[in-house]
ZAVODREN-512167 format. One record per residue (C-alpha): x, y, z; residue number from 0. Coordinates in Angstrom, 2 decimals. Layout:
REM ZAVODREN-512167
+---------+---------+---------+-----+
|       u |       v |       w | seq |
+---------+---------+---------+-----+
|       X |       Y |       Z | NUM |
...
+---------+---------+---------+-----+
This chain:
REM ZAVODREN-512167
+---------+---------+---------+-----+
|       u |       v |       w | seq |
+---------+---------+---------+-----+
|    0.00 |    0.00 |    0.00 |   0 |
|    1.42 |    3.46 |   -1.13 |   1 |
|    2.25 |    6.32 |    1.75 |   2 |
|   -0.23 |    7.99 |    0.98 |   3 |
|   -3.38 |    5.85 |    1.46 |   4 |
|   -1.07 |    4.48 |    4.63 |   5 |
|   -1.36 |    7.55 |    6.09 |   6 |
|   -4.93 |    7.72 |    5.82 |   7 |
|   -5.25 |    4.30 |    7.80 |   8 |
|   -3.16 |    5.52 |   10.20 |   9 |
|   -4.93 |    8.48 |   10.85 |  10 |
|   -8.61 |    6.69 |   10.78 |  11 |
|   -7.10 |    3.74 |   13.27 |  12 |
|   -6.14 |    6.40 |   15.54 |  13 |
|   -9.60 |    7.89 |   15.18 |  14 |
|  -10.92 |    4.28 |   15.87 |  15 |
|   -9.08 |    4.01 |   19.53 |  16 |
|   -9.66 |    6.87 |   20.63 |  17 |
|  -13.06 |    6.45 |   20.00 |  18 |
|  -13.07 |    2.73 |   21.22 |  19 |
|  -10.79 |    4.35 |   24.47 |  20 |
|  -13.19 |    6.61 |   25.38 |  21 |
|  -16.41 |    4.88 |   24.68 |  22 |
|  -14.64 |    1.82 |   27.14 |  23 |
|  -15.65 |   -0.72 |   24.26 |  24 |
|  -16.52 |   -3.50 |   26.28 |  25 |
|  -18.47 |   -1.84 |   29.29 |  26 |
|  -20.73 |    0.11 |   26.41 |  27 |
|  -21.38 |   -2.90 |   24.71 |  28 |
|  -22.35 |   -4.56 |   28.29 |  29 |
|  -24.55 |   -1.05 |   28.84 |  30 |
|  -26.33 |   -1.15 |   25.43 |  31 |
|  -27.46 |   -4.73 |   26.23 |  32 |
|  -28.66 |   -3.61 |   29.63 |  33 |
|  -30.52 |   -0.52 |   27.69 |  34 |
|  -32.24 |   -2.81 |   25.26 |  35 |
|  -33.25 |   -5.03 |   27.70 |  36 |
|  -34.93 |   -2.36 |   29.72 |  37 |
|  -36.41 |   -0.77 |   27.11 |  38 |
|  -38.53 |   -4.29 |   26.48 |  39 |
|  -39.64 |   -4.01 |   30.27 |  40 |
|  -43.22 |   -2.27 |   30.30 |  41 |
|  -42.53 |   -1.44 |   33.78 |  42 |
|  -40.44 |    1.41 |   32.54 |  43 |
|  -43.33 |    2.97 |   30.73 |  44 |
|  -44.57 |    3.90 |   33.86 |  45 |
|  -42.45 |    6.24 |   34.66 |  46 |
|  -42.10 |    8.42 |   31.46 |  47 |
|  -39.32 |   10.67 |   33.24 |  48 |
|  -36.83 |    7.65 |   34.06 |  49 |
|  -38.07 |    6.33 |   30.25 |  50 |
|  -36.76 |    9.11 |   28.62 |  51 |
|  -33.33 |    9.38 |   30.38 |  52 |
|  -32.99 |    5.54 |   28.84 |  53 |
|  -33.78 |    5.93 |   25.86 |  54 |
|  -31.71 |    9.31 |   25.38 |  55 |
|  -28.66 |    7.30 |   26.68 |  56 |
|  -29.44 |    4.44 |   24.68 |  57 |
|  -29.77 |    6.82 |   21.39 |  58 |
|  -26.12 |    8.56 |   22.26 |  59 |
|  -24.63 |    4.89 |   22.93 |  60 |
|  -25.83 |    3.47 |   19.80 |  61 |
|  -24.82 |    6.29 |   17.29 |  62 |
|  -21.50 |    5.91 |   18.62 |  63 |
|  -20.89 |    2.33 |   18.50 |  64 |
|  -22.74 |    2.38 |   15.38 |  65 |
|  -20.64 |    5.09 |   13.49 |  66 |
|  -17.43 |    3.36 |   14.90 |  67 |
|  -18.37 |   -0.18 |   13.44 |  68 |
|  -19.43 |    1.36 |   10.12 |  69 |
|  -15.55 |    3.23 |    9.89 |  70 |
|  -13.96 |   -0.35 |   10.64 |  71 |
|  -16.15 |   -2.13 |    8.05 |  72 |
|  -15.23 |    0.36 |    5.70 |  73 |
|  -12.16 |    0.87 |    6.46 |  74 |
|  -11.33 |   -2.92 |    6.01 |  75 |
|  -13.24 |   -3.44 |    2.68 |  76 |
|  -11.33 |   -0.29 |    1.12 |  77 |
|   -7.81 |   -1.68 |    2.38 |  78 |
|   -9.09 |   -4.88 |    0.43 |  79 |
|   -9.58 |   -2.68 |   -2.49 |  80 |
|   -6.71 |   -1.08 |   -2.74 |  81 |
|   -4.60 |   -4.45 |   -2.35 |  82 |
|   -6.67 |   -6.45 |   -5.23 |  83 |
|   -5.76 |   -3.07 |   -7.44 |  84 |
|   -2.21 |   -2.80 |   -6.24 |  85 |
|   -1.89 |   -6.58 |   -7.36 |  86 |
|   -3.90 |   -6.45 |  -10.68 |  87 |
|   -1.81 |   -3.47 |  -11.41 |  88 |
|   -5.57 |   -1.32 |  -11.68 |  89 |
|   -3.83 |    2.23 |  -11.18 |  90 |
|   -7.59 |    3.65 |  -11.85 |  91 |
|   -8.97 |    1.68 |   -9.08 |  92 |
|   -5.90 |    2.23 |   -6.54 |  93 |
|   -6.33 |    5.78 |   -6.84 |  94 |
|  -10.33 |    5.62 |   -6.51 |  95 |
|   -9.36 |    3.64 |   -3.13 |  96 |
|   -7.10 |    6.10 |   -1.59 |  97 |
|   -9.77 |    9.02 |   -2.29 |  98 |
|  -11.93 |    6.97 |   -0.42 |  99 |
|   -9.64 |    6.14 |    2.49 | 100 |
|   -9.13 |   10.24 |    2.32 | 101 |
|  -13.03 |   10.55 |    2.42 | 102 |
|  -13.07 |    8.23 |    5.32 | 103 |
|  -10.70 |    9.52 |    7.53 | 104 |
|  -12.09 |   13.02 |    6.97 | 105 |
|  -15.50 |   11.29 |    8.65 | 106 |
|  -13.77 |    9.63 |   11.01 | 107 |
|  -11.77 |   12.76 |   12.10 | 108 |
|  -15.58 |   14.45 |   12.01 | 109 |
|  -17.44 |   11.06 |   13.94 | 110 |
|  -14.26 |   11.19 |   16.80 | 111 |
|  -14.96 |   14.79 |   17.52 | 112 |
|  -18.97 |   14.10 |   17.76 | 113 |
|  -18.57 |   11.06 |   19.85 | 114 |
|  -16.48 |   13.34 |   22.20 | 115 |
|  -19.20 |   15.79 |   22.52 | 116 |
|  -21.60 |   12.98 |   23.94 | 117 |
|  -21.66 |   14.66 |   26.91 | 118 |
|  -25.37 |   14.71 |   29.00 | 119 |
|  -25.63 |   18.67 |   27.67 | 120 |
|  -22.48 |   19.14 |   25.20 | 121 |
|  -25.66 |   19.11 |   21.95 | 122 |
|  -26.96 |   22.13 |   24.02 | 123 |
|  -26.83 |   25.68 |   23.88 | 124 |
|  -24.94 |   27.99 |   25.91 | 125 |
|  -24.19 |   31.10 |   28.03 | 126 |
|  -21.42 |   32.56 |   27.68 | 127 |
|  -20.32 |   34.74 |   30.69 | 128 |
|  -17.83 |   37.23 |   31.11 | 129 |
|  -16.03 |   39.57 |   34.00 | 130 |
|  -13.33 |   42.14 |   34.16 | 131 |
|  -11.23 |   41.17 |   37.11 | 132 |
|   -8.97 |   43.75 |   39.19 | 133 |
|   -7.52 |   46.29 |   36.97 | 134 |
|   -9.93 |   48.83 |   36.34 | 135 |
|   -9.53 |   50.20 |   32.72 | 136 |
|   -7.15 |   47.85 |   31.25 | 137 |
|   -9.02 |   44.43 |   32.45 | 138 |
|  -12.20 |   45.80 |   31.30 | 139 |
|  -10.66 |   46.66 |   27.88 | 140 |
|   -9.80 |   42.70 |   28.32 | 141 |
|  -13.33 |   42.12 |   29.16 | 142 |
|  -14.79 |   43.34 |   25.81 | 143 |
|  -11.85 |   41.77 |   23.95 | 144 |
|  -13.17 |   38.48 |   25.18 | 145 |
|  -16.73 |   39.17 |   24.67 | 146 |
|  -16.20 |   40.15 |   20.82 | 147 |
|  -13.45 |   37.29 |   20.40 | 148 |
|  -16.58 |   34.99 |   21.28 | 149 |
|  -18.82 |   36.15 |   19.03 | 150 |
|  -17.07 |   36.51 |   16.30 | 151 |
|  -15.95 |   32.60 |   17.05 | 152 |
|  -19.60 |   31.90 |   17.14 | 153 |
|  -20.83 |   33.53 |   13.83 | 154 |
|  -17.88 |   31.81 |   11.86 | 155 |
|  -19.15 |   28.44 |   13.19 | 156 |
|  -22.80 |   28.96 |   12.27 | 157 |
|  -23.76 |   29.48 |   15.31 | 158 |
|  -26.35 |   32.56 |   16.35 | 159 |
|  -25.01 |   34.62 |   18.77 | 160 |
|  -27.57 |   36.55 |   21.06 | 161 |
|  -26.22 |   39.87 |   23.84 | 162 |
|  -28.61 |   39.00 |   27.06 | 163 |
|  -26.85 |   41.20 |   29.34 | 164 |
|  -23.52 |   44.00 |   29.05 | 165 |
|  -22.30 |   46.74 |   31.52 | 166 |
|  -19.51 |   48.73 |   29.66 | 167 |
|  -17.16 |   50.35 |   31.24 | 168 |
|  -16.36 |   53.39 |   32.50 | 169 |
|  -12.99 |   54.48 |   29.98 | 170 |
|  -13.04 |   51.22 |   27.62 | 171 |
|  -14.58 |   47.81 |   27.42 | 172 |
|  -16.65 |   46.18 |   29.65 | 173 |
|  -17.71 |   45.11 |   33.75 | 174 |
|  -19.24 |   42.37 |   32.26 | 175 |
|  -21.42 |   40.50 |   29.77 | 176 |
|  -23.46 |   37.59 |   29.14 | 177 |
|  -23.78 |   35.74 |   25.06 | 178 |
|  -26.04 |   33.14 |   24.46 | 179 |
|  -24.68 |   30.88 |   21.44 | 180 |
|  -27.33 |   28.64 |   19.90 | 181 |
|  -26.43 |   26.00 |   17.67 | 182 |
|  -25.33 |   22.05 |   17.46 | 183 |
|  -23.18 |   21.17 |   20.05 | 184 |
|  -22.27 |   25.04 |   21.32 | 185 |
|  -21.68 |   23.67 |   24.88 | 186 |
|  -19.73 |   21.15 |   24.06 | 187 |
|  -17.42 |   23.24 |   21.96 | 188 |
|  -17.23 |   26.25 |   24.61 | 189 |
|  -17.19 |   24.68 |   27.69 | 190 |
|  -13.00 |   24.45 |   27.78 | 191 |
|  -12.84 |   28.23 |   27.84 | 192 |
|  -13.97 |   27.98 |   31.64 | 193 |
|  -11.92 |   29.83 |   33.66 | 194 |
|   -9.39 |   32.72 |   33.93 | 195 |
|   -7.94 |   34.19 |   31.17 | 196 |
|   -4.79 |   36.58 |   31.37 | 197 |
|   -3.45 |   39.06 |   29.30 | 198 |
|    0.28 |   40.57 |   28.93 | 199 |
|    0.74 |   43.74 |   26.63 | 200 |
|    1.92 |   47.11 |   26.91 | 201 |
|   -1.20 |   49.10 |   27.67 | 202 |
|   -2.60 |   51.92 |   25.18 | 203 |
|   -3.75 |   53.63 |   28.80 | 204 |
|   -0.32 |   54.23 |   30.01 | 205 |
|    1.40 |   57.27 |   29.11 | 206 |
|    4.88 |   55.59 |   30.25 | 207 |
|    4.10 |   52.65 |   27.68 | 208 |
|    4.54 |   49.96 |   30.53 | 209 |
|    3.20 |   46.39 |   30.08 | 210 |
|   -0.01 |   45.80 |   32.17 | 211 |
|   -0.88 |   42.20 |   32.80 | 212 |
|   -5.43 |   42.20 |   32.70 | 213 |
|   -7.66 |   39.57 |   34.16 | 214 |
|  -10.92 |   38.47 |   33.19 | 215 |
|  -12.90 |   35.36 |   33.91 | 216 |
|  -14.79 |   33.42 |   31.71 | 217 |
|  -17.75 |   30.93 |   32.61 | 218 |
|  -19.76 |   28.77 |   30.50 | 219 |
|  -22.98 |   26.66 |   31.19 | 220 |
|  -25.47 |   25.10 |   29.45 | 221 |
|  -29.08 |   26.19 |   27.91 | 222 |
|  -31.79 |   23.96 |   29.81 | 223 |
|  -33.68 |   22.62 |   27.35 | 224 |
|  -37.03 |   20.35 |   27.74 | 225 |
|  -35.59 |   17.40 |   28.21 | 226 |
|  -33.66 |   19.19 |   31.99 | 227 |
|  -35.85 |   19.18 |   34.58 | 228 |
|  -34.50 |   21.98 |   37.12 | 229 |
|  -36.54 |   22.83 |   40.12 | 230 |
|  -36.18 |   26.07 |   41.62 | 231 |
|  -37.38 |   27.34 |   45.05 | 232 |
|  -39.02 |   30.84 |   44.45 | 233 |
|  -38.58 |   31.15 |   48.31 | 234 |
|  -34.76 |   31.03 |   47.51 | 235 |
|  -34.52 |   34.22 |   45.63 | 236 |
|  -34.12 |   37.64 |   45.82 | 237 |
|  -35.24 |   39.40 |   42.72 | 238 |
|  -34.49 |   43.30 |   42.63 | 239 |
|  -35.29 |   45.18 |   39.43 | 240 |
|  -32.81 |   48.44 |   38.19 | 241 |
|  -32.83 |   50.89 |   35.06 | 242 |
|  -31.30 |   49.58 |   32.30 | 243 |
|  -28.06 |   51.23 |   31.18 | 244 |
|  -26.81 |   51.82 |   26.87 | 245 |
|  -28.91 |   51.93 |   24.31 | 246 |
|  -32.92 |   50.80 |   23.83 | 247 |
|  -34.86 |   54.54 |   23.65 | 248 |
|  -36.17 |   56.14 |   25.99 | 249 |
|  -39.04 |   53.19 |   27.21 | 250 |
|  -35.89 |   51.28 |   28.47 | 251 |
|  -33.73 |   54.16 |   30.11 | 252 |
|  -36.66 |   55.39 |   31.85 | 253 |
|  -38.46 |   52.63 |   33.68 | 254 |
|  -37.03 |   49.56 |   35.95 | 255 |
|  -37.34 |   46.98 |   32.99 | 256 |
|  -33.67 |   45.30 |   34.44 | 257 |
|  -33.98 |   42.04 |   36.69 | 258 |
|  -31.05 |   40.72 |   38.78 | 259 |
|  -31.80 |   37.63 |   40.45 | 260 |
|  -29.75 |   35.99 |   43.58 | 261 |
|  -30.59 |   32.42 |   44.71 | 262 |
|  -29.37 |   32.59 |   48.46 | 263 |
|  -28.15 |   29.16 |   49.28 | 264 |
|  -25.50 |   29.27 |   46.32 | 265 |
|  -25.08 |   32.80 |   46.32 | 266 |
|  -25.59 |   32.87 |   41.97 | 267 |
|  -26.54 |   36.16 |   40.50 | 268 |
|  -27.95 |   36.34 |   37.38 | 269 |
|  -29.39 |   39.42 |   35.17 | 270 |
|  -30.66 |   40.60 |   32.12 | 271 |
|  -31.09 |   44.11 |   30.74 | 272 |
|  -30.85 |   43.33 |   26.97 | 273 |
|  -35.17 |   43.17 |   26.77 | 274 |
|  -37.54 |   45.86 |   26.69 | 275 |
|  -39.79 |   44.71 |   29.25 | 276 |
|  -39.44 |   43.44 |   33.27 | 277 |
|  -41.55 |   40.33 |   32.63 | 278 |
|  -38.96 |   39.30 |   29.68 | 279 |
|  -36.08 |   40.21 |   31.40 | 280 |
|  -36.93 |   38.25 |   34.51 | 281 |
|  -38.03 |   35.21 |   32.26 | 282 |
|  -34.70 |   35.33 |   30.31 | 283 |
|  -32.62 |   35.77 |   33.96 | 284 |
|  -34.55 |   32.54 |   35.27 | 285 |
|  -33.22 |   31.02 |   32.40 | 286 |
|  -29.95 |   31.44 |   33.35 | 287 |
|  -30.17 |   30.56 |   36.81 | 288 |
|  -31.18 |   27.42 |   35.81 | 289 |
|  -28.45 |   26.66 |   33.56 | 290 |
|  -26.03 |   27.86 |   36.35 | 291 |
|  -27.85 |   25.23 |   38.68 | 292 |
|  -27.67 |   22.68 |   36.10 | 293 |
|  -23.80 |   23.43 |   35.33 | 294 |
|  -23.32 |   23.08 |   38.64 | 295 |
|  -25.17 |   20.05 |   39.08 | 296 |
|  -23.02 |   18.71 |   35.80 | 297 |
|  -19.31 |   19.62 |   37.99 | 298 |
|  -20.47 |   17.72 |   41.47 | 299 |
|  -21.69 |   14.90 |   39.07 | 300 |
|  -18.01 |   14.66 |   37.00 | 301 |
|  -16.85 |   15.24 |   40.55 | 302 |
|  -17.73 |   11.79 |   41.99 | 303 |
|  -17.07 |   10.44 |   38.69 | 304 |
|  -13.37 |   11.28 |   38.89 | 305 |
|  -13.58 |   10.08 |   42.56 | 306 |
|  -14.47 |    7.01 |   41.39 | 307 |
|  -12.13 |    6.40 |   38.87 | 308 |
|   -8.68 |    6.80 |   40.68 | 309 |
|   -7.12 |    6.32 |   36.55 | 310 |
|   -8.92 |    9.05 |   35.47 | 311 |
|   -6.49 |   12.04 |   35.31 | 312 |
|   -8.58 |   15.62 |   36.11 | 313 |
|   -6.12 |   18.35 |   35.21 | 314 |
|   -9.23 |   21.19 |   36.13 | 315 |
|  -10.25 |   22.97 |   33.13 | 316 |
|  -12.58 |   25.65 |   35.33 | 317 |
|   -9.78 |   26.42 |   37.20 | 318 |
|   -6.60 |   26.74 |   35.25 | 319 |
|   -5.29 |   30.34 |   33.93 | 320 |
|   -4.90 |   30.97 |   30.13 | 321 |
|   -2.34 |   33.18 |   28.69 | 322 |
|   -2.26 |   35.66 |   25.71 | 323 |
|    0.31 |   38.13 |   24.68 | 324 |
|   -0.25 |   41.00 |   23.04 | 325 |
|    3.34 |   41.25 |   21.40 | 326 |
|    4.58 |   44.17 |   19.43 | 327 |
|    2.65 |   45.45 |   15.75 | 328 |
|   -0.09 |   43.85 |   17.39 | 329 |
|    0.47 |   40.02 |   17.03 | 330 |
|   -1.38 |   38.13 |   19.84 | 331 |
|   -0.08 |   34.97 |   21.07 | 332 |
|   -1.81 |   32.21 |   22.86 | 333 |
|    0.74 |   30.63 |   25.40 | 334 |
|   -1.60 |   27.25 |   25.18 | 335 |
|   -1.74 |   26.48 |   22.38 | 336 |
|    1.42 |   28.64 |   20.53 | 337 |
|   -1.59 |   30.29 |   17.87 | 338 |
|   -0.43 |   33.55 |   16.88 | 339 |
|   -2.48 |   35.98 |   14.81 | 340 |
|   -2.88 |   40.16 |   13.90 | 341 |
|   -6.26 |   39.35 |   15.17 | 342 |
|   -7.49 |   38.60 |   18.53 | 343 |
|  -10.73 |   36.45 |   16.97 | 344 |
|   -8.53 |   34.56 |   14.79 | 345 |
|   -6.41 |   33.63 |   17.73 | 346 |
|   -9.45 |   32.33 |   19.22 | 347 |
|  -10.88 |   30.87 |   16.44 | 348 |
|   -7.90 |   28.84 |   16.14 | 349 |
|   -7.78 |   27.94 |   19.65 | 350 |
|  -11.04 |   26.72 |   20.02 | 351 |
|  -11.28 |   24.37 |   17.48 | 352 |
|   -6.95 |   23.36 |   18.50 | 353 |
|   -7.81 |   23.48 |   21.95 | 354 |
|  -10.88 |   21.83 |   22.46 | 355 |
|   -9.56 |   18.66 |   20.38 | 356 |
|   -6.35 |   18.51 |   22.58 | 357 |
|   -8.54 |   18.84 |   26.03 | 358 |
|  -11.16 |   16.39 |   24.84 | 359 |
|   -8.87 |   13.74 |   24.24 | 360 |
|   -6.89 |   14.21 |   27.81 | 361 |
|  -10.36 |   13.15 |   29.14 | 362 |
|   -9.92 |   10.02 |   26.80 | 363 |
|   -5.92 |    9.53 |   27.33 | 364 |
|   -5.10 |   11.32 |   30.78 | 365 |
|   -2.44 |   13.28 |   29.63 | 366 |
|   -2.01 |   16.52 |   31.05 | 367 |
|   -2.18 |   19.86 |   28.53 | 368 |
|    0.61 |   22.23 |   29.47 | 369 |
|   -0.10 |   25.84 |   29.77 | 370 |
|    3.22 |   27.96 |   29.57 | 371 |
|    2.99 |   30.61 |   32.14 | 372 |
|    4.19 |   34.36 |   31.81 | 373 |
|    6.35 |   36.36 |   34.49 | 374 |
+---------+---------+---------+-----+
């Protein structure tokens, strides 16, 4: 077999175990089985809320062990191919073989990074929210750096992106602001940018042209959709209504259409500003504070997962610090991943799609993802 169509086997059996590593072959055959079987039990019926948690596990289990047999069969009948031409001498029908080997690994590459997403709310939408940390001026210039690096990230992958909630700053930037992406698998794709993100550049705001090092944290949760059942306690909350602040006319500047909502016994605050009535706004904020109850339901649930699986290596994602430098004629450099770009949303847009590959499979492999840190 020629290099070429080698390396396409090589890269579709590496697709193949990591897909077969993180799927644990043999315990989700065992599961499927135990699905099947209690789908055939009427006694589940009964209970249409435990019914439907089956059968969506059963769906996600059997598109992935389906789509991963399907690559193998075709994998071997193409090698097969490609030998009978290679020995009849059929240059036509070698080279037809190796497109197809390039065809499948492209699908494989494409099936790997779905499987990955299988996650219990990685198909859903997402918030997307963002904080200036200490720093005044220049981390709030880092703020809306962040914000507009997201969207733009969002809009190139299809995805519509929706402002719920932004308080600009007082020089530059912004305090903070909430995005809602919506689109396939948004959560799963955005929930790796959890956490603090740093920035090193010499700062347009100092007269003395010293470098400033900016702070702004990042959090990302997912949209509850029908299929999430989230209780909340309306005793639990405090709900206190504002003015809204930036544009919207004079309806929304003059009346107390902003809610901010607190549920007391996690201490989450959640707000929204962005519609033009109180009765929207406070529907749109509940929205969020379920998503932040769910998300947070999501980390205690990984959280005894990892506790139970001592070979499971959990490196922290939420809690690790990201790195950018903003190095001289403007070229921005991502320490984690070495992209480098004259734009900051190409940086990003890089890094996601880099990134997100790299931290998936550490979940699959348990090899830790260096981030290079900055003095």
């Amino acid at each position: 077999m020629r290099a070429e169509a080698q390396a396409h086997v090589d890269t579709i059996n590496e697709a193949l175990a990591l897909l077969r590593r993180f799927l644990d072959w043999d315990r989700a055959l065992r599961r499927l089985d135990e699905l099947n079987a209690r789908v055939e039990d009427q006694a589940l019926w009964s209970d249409p809320k435990a019914a439907q948690d089956v059968m969506r596990e059963r769906r996600r289990l059997e598109e992935a062990i389906n789509a991963t047999r399907a690559i193998e069969s075709e994998l071997a009948d193409t090698s097969e191919l490609i030998e009978m031409a290679e020995a009849e001498g059929d240059t036509e029908m070698e080279s037809e073989g190796v497109a197809a080997l390039a065809e499948l690994a492209a699908r494989a590459d494409r099936d790997k990074v779905k499987a990955l997403l299988a996650g219990e709310a990685d198909a859903n939408d997402t918030y997307i929210e963002v904080n200036a940390g200490a720093g005044g001026t220049e981390s709030q210039d880092w703020a809306g750096m962040l914000s507009r690096m997201y969207s733009r990230w969002g809009e190139r992958h299809g995805l519509k992106v929706e402002l719920i909630d932004q308080h600009s700053g007082e020089q530059a930037g912004i305090k903070s602001a909430t995005l809602l992406l919506k689109g396939e698998n948004a959560y799963g794709y955005a929930k790796t940018e959890s956490g603090v993100h740093r920035l090193v550049r010499i700062s347009p705001y100092d007269s003395a042209a010293r470098r400033h090092t900016s702070f702004a944290s990042v959090w990302v949760y997912p949209v509850v959709d029908d299929n999430i059942d989230i209780e909340v306690n309306e005793s639990e909350l405090r709900i206190d209504t504002y003015r809204a602040s930036g544009a919207g006319g004079q309806h929304i500047n003059t009346t107390d259409s902003a809610v901010r909502i607190t549920h007391i016994p996690t201490n989450i605050v959640v707000q929204c500003q962005n519609q033009r009535s109180q009765h929207k706004n406070k529907a749109e904020a509940m929205n969020q504070l379920k998503a932040r109850l769910y998300e947070r339901e999501l980390q205690a649930r990984e959280a005894v997962a990892n506790a139970e699986n001592a070979a499971k290596t959990d490196i922290g994602w939420g809690h690790q610090i990201r790195s950018y430098v903003l190095q001289p004629y403007q070229l921005v450099k991502d320490l984690r991943t070495g992209v480098t770009s004259t734009s900051p949303s190409d940086v990003l847009d890089g890094d996601l799609d880099a990134f997100m590959a790299a931290a998936l499979s550490q979940r699959v492999t348990g090899e830790a993802v260096e981030v290079e840190d900055v003095d």
